[in-house]
C-alpha positions in Angstrom: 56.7 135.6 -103.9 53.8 133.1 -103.6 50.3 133.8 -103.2 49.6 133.4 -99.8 46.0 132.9 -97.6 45.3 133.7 -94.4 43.3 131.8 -91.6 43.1 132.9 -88.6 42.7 130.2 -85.9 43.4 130.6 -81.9 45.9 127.9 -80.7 47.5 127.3 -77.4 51.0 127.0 -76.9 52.3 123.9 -74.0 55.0 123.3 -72.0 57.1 121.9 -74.8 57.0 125.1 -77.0 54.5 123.1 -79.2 51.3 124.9 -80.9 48.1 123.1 -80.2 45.1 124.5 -83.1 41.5 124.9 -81.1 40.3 123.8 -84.5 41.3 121.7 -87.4 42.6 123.8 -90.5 39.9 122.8 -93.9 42.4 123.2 -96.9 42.1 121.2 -99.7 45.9 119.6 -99.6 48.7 119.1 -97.2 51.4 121.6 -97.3 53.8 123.9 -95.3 52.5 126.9 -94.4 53.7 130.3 -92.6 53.2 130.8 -89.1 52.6 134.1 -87.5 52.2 133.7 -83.7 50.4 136.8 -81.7 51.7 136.7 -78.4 49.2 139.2 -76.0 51.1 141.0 -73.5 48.5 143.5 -72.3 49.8 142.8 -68.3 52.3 144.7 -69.2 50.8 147.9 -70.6 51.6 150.6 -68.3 48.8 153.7 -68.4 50.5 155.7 -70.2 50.9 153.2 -72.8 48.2 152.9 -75.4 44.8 151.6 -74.5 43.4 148.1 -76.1 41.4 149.9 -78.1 44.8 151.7 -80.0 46.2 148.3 -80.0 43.5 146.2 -81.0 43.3 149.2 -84.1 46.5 149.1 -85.0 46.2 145.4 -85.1 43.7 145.5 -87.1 45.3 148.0 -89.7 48.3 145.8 -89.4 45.8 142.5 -90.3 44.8 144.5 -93.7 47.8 145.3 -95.0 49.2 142.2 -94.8 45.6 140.9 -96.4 45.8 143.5 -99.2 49.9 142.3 -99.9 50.9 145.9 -98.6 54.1 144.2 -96.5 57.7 144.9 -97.2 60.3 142.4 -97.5 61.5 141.4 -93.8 65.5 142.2 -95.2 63.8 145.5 -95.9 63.1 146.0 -92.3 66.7 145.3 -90.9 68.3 147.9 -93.8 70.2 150.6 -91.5 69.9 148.7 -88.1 73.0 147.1 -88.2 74.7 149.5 -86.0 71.8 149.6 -83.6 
């Protein structure tokens, strides 16, 4: 696995499907990178779902994990859903 780093920059998404960056990315080269996109759906959050502040916490656990390396491999995550 490479060694990966993480930005975080806000980006809007158009008509097209295409990501726009509110900012310009500073790394030192050009290469491919990984892109995780964080779609908000909090209009759909019924009450008795959890409140933005569970969310926004378990987002942030979430953020680092994957910061500290402590993800699995996505095949991993798929093992025993095949009859799902």
């Amino acid at each position: 696995m490479n060694n990966m780093k993480a930005i975080k920059v806000m980006a809007t998404i158009d008509e097209d499907g295409q990501l726009t960056l509110d900012r310009p990315l500073i790394i030192n080269k050009k290469s491919r990178v990984e892109v995780i996109v964080l779609i908000p759906e909090l209009e759909e959050i019924d009450e008795d779902d959890k409140s933005k502040e569970a969310i926004l916490e378990d987002f942030r656990q979430a953020w680092h994990e994957a910061m500290k390396g402590q993800t699995i491999p996505v095949a991993q995550l798929w093992e025993g859903l095949e009859d799902v």
